[in-house]
PAZAPA-4460 file (N, C-alpha, C; in steps of 0.05 Angstrom, whole numbers, plus 32768, in hexadecimal, padded with zeros to 4 digits):
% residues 111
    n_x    n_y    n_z   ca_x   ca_y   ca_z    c_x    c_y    c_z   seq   type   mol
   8D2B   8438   81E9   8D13   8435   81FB   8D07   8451   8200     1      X     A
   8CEA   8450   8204   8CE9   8471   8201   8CDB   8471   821D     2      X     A
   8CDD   8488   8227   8CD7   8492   8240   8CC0   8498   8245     3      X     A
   8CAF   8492   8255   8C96   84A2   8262   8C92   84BD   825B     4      X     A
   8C82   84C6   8252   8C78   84DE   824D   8C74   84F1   8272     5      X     A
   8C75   84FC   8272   8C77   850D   828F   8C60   8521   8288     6      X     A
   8C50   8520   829E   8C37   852F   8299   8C3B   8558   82A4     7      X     A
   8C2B   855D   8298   8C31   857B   8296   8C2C   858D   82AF     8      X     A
   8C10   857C   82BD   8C06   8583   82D6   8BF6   856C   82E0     9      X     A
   8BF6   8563   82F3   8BE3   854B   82FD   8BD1   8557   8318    10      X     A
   8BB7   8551   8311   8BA2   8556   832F   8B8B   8546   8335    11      X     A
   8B86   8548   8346   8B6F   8535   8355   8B52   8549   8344    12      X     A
   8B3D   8533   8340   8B27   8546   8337   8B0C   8525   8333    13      X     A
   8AFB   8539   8330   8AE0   8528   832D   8ACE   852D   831F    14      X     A
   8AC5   8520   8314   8AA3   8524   8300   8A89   8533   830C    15      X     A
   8A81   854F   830E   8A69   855F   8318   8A59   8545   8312    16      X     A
   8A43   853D   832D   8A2F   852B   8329   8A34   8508   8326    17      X     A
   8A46   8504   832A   8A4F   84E9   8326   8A5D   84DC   833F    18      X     A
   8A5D   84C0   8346   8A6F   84B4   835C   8A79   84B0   8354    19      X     A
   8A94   84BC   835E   8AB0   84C0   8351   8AB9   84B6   836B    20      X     A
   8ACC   84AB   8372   8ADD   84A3   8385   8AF7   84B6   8390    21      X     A
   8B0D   84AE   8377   8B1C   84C4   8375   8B2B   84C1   8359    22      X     A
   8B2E   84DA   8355   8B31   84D6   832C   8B51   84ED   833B    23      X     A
   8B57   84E2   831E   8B72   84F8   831C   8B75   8500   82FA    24      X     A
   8B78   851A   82FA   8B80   8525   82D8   8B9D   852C   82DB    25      X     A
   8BAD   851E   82BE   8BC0   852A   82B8   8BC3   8531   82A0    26      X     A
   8BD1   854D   8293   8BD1   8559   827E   8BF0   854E   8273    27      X     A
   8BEA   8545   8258   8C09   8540   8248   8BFF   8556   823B    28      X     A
   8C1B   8553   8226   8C22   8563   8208   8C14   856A   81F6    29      X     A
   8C01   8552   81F6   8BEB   8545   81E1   8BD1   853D   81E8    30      X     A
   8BC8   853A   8203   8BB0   8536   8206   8BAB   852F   8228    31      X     A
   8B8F   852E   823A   8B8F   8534   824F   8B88   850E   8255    32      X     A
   8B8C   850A   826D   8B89   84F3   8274   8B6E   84F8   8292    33      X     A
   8B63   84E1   8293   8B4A   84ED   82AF   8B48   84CD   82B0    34      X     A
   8B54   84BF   82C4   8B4F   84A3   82D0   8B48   84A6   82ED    35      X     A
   8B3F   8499   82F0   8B30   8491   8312   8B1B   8482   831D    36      X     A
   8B0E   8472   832D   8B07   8455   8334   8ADF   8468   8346    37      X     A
   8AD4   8459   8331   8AAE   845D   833D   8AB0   8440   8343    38      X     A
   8A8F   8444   8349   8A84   8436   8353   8A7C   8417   8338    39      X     A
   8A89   841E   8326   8A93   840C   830B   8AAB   83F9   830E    40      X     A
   8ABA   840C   831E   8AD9   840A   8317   8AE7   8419   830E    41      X     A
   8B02   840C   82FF   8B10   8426   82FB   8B0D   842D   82DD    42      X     A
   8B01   844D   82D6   8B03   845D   82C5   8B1C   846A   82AE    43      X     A
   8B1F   8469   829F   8B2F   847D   829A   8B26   848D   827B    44      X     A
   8B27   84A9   827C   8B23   84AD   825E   8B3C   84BF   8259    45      X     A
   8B47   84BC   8236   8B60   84CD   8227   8B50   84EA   821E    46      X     A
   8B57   84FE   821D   8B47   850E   8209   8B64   8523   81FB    47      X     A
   8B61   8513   81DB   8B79   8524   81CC   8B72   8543   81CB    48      X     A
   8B83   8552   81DC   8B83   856A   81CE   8B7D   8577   81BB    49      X     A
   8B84   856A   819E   8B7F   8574   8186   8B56   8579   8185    50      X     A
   8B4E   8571   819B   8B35   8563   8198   8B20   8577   81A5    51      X     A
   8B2E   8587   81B2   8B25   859A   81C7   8B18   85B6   81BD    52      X     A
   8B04   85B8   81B4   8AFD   85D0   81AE   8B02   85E9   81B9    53      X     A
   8AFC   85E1   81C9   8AF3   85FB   81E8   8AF0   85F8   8205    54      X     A
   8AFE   8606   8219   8B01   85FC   823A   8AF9   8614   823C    55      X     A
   8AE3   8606   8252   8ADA   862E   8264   8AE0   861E   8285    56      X     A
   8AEE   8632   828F   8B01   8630   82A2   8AE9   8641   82B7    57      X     A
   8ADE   863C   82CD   8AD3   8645   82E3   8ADB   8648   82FF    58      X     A
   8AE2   865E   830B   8AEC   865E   8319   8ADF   864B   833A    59      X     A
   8ACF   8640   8334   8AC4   8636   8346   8AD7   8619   8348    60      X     A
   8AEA   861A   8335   8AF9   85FE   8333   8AF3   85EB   831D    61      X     A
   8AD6   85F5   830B   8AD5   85DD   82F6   8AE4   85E6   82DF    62      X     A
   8AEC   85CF   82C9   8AF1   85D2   82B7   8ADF   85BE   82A3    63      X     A
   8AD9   85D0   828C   8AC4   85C4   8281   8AC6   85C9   825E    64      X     A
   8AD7   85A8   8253   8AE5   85AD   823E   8AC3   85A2   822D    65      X     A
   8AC9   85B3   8210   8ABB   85A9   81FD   8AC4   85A7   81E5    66      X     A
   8AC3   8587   81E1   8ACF   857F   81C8   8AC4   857C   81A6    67      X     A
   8ACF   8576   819F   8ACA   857D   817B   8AB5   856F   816C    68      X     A
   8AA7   8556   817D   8A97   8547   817B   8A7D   854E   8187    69      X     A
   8A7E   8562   8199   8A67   8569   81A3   8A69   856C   81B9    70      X     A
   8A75   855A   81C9   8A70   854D   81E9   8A83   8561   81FB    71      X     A
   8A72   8561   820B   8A88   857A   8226   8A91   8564   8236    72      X     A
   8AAB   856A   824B   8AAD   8553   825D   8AAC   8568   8271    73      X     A
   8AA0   8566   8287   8AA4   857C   82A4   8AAF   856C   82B6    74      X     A
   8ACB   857C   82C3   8AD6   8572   82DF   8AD8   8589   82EB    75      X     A
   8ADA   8580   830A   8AE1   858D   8324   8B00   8587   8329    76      X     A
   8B0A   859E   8324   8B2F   8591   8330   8B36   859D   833F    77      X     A
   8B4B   859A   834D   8B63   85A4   8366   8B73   85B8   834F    78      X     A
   8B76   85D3   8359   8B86   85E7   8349   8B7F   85EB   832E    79      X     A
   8B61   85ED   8328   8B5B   85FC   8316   8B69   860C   8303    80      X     A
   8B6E   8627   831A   8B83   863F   830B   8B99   862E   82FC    81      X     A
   8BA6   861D   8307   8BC5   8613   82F9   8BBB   8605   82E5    82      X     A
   8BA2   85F6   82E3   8B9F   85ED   82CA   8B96   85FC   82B4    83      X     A
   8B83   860E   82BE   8B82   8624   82AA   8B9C   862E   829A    84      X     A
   8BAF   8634   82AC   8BC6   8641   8297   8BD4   862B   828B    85      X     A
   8BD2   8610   8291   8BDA   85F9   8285   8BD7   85F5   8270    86      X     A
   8BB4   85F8   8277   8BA4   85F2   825D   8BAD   8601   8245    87      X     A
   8BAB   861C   824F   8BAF   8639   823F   8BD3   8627   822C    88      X     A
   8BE0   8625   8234   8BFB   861F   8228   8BF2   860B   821A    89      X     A
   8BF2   85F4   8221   8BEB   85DA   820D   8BD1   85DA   81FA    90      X     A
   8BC1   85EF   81FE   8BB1   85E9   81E5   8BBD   8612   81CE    91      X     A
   8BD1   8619   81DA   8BD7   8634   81D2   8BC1   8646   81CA    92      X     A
   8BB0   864B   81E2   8B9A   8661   81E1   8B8E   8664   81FC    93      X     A
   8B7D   8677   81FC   8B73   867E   8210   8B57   8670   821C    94      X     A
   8B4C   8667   8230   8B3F   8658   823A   8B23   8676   8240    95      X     A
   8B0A   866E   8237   8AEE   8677   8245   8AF3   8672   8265    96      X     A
   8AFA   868B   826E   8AF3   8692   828A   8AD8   8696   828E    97      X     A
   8ACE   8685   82A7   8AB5   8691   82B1   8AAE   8698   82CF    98      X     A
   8A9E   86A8   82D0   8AA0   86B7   82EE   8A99   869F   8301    99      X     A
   8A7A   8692   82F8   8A6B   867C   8307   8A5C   866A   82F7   100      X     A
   8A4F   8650   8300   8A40   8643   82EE   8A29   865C   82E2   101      X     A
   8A1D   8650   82D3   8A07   8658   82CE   89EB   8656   82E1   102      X     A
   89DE   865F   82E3   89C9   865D   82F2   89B4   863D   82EF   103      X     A
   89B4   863E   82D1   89A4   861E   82D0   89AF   8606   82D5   104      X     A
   89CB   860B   82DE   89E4   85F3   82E3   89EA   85F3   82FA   105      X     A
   89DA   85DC   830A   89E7   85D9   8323   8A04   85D2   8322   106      X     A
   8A17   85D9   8341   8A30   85CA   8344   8A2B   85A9   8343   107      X     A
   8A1B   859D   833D   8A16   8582   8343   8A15   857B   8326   108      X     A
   8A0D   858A   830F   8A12   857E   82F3   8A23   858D   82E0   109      X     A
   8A20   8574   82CA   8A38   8581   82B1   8A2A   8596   82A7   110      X     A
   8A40   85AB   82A4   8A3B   85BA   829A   8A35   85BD   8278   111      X     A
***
């Protein structure tokens, strides 16, 4: 019988611009998990690692992955920093630090 996978870091976080209720991310081995209940119901999306181009890490708390297909996903999470060096280990590289959004990007949208 095989065992549950145990996640690497788990936090509370939300979609910039969206009614989000309350979402939670957890990071496995292999890829990030982001489930949580709108004004839909309940959500959930997988995103494989292997798939991840690029994360720019903002100290304002977003993280804002962009994947191999084109599409960025932007969240707001609880402990940023720890996911940053999370991130940094499970994808084995260094994450785009940034000081602040950009000026044409409100906190209210994806970046």
């Amino acid at each position: 019988m095989k065992t549950p996978e145990q996640a690497r870091i788990t936090s509370w976080f939300r979609y910039p611009g969206r009614r989000w209720f309350i979402g939670r991310a957890r990071l496995y081995a292999d890829h990030l998990a982001l489930a949580g209940w709108s004004w839909r119901g309940r959500e959930a999306q997988r995103i494989p690692l292997r798939d991840v181009d690029e994360v720019k890490w903002y100290r304002t708390g977003r993280l804002v992955l962009r994947l191999r297909d084109g599409h960025a996903v932007s969240i707001e999470i609880d402990g940023s920093g720890l996911w940053k060096f999370a991130l940094e280990e499970a994808l084995g590289r260094r994450l785009t630090v940034c000081e602040q959004l950009p000026e044409h990007v409100s906190r209210a949208s994806a970046a």
